[in-house]
C-alpha positions as CSV (number, residue, x, y, z in Angstrom):
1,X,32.8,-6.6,1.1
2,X,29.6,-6.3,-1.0
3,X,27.0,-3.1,-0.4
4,X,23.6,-3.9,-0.5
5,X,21.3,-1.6,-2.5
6,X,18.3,-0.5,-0.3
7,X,15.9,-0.9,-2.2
8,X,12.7,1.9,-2.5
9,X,9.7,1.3,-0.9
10,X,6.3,0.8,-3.1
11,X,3.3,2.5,-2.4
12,X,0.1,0.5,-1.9
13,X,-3.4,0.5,-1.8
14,X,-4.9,-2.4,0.8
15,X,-9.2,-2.8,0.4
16,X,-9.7,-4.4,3.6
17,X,-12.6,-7.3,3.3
18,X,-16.1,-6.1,4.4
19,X,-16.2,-8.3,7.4
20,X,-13.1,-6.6,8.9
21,X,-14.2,-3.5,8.3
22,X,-15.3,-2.0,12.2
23,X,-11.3,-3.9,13.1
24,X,-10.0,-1.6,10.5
25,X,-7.5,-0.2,12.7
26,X,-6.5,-3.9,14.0
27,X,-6.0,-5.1,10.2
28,X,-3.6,-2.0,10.1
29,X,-1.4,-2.8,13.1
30,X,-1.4,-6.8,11.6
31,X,-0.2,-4.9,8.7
32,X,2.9,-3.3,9.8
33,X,3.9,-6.3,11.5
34,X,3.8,-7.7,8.0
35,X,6.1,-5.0,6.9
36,X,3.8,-2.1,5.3
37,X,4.8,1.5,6.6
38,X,1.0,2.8,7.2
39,X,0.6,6.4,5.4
40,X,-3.5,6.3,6.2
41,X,-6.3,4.5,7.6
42,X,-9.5,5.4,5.6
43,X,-12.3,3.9,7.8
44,X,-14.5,5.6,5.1
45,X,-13.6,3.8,2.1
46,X,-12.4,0.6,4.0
47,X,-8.9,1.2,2.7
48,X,-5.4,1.4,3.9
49,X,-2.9,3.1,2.3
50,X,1.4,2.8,2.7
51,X,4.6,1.8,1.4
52,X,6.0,-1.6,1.5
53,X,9.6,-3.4,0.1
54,X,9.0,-5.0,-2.9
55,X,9.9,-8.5,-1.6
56,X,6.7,-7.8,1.3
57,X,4.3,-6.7,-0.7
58,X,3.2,-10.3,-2.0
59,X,2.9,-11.2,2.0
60,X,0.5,-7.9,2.8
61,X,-2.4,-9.8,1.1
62,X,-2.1,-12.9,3.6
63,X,-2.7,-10.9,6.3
64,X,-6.3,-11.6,7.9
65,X,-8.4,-9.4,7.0
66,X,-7.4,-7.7,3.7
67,X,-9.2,-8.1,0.5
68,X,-6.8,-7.0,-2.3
69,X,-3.4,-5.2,-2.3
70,X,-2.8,-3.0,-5.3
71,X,0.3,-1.4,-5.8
72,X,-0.2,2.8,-6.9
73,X,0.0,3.8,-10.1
74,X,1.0,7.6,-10.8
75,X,1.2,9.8,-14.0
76,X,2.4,12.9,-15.0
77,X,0.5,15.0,-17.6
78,X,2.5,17.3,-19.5
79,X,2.0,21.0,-19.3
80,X,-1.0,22.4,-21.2
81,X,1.2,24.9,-23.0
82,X,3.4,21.3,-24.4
83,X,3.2,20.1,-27.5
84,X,2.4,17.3,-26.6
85,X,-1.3,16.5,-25.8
C-alpha cells in the first residue's frame, strides 16, 4: 500500500474584478467551493486572501468574479547585528 503525501497548502492573494466588488463576500463563498481556505475578506482593497492546494490554485482564477490570483511571496531579513546585509 502506497501513502500519499499531503501536500502544503499555498497562500494566495485573489484581486477581485471591479465589477464584483459590492458581491465581494459572494465571490468568497464561490471561492471555497473552488477549493481556497478563506483567511480574509478585505472589502477595502477588493482582495481576498487564503490558502489553496497547489493543484487548485490554477482553477481559483476561473471563478466569476476574480481578477488575478497571485500566490504570496515571503522573506526573511537577517538580523541587523548579521554579517550579512
Amino acid at each position: 500500500m502506497s501513502k500519499q503525501r499531503k501536500q502544503a497548502k499555498q497562500d494566495v492573494i485573489i484581486s477581485v474584478s471591479d465589477q464584483h466588488l459590492k458581491k465581494i463576500r459572494e465571490v468568497a463563498k464561490r471561492l471555497r467551493k473552488a477549493g481556497l481556505e478563506v483567511k480574509d475578506v478585505l472589502e477595502a482593497t477588493g482582495t481576498i486572501t487564503g490558502s489553496a492546494a497547489p493543484g487548485k490554485i490554477n482553477d481559483l482564477s476561473s471563478v466569476s468574479g476574480v481578477a488575478a490570483v497571485e500566490r504570496s511571496r515571503s522573506y526573511q531579513l537577517a538580523p541587523p547585528e548579521s554579517d550579512v546585509q
